[in-house]
mmCIF file of the C-alpha atoms, coordinates in Angstrom:
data_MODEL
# 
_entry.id   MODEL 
# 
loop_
_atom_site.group_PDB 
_atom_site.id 
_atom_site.type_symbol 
_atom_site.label_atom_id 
_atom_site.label_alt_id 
_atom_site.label_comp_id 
_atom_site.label_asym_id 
_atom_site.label_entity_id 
_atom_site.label_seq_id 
_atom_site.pdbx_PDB_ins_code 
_atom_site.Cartn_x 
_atom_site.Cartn_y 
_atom_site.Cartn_z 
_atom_site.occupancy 
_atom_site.B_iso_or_equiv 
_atom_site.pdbx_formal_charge 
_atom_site.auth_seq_id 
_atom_site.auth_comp_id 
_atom_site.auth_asym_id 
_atom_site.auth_atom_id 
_atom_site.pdbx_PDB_model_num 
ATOM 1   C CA . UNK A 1 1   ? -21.430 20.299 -0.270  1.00 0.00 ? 1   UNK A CA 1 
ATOM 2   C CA . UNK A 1 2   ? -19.497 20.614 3.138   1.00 0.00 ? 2   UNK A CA 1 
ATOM 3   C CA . UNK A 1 3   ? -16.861 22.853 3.690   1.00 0.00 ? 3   UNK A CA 1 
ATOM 4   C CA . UNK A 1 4   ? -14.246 20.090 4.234   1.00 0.00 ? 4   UNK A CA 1 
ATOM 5   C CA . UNK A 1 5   ? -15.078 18.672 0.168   1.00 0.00 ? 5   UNK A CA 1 
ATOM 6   C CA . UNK A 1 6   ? -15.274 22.164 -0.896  1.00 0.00 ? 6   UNK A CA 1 
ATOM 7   C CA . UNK A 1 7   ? -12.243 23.228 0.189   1.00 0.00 ? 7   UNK A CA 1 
ATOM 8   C CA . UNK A 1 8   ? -10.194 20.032 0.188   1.00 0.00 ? 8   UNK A CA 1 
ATOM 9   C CA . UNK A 1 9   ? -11.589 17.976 -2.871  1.00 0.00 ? 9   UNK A CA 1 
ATOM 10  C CA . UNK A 1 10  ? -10.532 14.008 -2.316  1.00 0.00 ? 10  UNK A CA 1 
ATOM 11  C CA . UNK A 1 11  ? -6.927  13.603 -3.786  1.00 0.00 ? 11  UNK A CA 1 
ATOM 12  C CA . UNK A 1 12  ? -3.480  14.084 -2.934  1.00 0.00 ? 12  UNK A CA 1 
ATOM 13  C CA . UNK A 1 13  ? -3.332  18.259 -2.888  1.00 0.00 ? 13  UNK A CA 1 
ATOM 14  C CA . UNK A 1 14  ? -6.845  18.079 -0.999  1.00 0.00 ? 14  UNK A CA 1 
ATOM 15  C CA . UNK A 1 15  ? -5.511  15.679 1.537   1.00 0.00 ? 15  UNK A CA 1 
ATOM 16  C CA . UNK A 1 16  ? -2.527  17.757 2.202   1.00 0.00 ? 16  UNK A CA 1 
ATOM 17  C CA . UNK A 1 17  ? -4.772  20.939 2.404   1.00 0.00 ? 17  UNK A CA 1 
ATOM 18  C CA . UNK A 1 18  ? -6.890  18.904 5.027   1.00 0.00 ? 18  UNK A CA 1 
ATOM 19  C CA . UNK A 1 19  ? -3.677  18.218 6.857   1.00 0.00 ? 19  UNK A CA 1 
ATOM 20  C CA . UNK A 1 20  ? -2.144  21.855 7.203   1.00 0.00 ? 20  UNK A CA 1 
ATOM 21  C CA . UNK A 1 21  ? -5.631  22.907 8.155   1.00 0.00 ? 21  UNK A CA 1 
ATOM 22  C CA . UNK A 1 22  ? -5.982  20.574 10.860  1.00 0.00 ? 22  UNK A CA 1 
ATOM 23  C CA . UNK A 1 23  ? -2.707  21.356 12.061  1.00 0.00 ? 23  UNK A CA 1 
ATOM 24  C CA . UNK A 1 24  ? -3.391  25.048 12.295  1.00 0.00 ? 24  UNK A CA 1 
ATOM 25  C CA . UNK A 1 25  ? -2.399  26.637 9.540   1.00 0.00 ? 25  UNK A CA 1 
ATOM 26  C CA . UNK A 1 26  ? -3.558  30.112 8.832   1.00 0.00 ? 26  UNK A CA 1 
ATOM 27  C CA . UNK A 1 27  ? -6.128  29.661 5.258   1.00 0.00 ? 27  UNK A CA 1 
ATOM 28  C CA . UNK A 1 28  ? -6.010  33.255 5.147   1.00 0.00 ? 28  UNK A CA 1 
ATOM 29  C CA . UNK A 1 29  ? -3.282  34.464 5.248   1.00 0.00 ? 29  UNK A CA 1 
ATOM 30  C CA . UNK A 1 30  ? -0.311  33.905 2.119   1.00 0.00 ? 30  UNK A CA 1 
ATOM 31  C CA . UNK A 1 31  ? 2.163   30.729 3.699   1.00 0.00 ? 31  UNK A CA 1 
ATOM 32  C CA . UNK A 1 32  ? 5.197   29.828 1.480   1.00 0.00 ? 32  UNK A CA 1 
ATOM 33  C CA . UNK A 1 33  ? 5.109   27.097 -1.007  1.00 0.00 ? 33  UNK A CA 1 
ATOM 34  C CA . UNK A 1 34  ? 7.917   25.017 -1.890  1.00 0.00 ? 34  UNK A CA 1 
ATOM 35  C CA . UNK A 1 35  ? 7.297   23.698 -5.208  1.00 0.00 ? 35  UNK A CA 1 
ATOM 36  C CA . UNK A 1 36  ? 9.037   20.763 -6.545  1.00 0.00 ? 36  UNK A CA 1 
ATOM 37  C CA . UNK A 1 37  ? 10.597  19.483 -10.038 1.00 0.00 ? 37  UNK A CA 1 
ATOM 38  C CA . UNK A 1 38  ? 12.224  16.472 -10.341 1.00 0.00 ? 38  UNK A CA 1 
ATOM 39  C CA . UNK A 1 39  ? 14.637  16.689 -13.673 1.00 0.00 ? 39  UNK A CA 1 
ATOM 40  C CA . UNK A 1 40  ? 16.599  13.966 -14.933 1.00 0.00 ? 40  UNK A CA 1 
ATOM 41  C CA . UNK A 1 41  ? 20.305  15.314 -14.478 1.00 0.00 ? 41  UNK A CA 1 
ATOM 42  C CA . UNK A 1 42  ? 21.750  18.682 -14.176 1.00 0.00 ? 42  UNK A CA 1 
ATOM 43  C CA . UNK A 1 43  ? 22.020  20.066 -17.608 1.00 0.00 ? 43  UNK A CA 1 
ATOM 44  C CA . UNK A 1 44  ? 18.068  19.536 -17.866 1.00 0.00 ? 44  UNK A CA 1 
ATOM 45  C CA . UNK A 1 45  ? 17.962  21.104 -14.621 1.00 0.00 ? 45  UNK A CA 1 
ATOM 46  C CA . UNK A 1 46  ? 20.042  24.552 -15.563 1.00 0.00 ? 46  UNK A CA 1 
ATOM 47  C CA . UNK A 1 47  ? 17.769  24.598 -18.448 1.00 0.00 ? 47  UNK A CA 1 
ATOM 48  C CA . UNK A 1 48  ? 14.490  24.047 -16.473 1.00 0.00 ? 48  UNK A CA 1 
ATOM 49  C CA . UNK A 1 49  ? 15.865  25.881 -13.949 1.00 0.00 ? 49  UNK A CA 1 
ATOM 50  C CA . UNK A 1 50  ? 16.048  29.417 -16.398 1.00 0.00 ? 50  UNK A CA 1 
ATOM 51  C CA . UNK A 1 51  ? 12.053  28.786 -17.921 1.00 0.00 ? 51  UNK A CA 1 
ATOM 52  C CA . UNK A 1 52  ? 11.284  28.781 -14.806 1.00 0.00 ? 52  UNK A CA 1 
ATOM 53  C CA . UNK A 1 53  ? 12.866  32.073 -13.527 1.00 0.00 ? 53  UNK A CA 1 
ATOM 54  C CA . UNK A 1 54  ? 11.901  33.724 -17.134 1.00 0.00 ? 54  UNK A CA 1 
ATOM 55  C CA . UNK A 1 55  ? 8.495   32.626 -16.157 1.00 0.00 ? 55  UNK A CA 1 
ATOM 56  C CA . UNK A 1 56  ? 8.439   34.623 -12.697 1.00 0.00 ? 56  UNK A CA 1 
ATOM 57  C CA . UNK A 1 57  ? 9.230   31.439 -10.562 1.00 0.00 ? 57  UNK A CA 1 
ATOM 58  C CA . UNK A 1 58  ? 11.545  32.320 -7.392  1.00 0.00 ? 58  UNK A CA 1 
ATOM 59  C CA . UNK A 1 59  ? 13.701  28.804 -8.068  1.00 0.00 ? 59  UNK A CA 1 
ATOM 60  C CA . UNK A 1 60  ? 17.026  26.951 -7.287  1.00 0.00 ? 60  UNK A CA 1 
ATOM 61  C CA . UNK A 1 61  ? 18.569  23.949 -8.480  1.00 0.00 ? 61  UNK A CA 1 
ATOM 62  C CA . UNK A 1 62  ? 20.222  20.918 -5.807  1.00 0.00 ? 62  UNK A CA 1 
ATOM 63  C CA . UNK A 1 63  ? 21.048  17.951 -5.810  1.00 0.00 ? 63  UNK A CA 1 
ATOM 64  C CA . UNK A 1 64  ? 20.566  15.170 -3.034  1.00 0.00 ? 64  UNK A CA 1 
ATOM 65  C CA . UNK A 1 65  ? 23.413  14.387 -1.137  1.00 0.00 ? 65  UNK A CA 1 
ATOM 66  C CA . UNK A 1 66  ? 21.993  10.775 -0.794  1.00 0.00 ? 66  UNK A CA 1 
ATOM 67  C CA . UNK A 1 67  ? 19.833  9.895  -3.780  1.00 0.00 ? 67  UNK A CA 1 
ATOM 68  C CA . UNK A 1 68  ? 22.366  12.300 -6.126  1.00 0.00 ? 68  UNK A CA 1 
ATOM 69  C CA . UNK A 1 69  ? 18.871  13.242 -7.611  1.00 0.00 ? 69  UNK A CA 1 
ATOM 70  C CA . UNK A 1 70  ? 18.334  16.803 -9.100  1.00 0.00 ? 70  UNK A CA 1 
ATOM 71  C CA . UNK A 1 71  ? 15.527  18.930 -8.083  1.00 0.00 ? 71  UNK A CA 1 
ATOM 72  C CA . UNK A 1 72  ? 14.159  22.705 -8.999  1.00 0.00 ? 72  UNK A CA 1 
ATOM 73  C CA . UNK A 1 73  ? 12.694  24.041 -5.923  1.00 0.00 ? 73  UNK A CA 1 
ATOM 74  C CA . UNK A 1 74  ? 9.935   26.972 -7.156  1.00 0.00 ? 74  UNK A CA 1 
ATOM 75  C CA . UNK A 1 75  ? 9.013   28.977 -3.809  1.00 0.00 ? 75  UNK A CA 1 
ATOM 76  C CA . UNK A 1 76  ? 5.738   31.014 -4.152  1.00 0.00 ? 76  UNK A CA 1 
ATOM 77  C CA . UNK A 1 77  ? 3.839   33.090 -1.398  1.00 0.00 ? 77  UNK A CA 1 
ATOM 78  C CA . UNK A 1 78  ? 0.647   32.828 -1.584  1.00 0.00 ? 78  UNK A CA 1 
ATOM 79  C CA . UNK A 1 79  ? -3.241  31.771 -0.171  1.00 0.00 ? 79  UNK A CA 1 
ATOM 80  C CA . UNK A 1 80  ? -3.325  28.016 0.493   1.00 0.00 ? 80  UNK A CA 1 
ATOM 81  C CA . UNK A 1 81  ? -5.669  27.555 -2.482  1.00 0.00 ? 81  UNK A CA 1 
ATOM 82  C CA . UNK A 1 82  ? -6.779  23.792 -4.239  1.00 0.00 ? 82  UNK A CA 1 
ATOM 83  C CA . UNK A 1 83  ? -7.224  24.841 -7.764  1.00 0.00 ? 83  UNK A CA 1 
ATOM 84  C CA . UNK A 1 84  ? -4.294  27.713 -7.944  1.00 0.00 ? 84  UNK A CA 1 
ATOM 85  C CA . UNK A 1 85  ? -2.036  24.620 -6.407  1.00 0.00 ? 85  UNK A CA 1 
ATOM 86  C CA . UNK A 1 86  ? -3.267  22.528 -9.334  1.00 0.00 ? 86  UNK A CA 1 
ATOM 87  C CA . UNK A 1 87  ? -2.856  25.309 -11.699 1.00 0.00 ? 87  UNK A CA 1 
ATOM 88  C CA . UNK A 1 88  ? 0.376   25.702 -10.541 1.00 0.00 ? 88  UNK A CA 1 
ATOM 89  C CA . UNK A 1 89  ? 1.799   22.440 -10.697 1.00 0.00 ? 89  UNK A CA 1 
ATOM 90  C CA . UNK A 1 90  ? 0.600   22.385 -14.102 1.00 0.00 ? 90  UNK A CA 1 
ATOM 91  C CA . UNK A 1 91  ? 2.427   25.182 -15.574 1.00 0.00 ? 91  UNK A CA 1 
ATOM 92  C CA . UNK A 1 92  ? 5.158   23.659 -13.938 1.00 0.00 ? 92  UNK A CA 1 
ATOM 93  C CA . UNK A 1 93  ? 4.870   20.680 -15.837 1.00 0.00 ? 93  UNK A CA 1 
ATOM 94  C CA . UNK A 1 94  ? 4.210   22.591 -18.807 1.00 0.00 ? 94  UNK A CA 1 
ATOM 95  C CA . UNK A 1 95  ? 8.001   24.154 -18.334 1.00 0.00 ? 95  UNK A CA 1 
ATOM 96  C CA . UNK A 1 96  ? 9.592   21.279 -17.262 1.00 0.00 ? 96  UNK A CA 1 
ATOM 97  C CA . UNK A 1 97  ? 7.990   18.311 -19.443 1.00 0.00 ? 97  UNK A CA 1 
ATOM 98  C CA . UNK A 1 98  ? 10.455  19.159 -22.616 1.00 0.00 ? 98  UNK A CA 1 
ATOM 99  C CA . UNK A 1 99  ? 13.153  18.332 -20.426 1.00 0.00 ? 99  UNK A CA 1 
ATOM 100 C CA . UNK A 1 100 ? 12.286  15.065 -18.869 1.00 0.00 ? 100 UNK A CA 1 
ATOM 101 C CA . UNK A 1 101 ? 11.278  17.304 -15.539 1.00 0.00 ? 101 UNK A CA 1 
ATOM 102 C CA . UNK A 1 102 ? 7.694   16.646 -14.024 1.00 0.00 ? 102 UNK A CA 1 
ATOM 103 C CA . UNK A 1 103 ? 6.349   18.520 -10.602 1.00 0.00 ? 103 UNK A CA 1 
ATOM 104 C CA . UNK A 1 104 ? 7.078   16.196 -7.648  1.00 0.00 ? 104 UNK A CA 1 
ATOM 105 C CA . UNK A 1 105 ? 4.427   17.872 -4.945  1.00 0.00 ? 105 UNK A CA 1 
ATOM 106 C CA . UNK A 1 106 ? 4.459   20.991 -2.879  1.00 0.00 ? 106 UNK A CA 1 
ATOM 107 C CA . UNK A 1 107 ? 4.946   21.630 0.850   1.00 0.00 ? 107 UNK A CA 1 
ATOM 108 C CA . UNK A 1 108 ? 4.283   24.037 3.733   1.00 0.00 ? 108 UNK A CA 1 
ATOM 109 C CA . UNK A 1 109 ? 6.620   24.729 6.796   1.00 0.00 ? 109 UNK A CA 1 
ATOM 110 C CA . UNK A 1 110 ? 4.952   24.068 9.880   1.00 0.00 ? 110 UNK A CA 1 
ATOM 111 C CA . UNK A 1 111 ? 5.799   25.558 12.610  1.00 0.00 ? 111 UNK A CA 1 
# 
């Protein structure tokens, strides 16, 4: 196995991975990752919103000026890792799922 299918397996997080990488960003050192929750209105949202701070999540609830959609943004620090992204966005669906929330992807600033 190569280090490009090791590290960046072929789907959607791995393809993102593959893109930071190539455009310089630092593997080893903690970046900050913008989580996101889409939820259905924002009485779902105030109540996915508090799981997810119980659960340790750094989060905030907006809404799209535009679209009027409701989001929870969950910001973590931490190593630009495949499986601990997937693991994340799983517990995140976990939380959210009893709502009608689901995780909508994950970013990186780049400067």
């Amino acid at each position: 196995m190569d280090f490009f299918s090791e590290k960046f397996p072929d789907d959607a997080d791995g393809q993102v991975l593959k893109n930071l990488y190539e455009d310089g960003v630092d593997f080893k050192q903690p970046q900050n990752v913008d989580f996101f929750v889409a939820v259905p209105d924002k009485e779902s949202g105030e109540a996915i919103l508090k799981l997810l701070r119980e659960d340790g999540f750094n989060s905030e609830l907006e809404q799209d000026e535009k679209s009027e959609e409701w989001t929870c943004y969950c910001f973590v620090r931490m190593l630009l890792n495949h499986q601990d992204i997937i693991d994340i966005q799983k517990r995140l669906d976990e939380l959210s799922e009893p709502f009608g929330g689901y995780s909508d992807g994950w970013g990186v600033m780049v400067d």
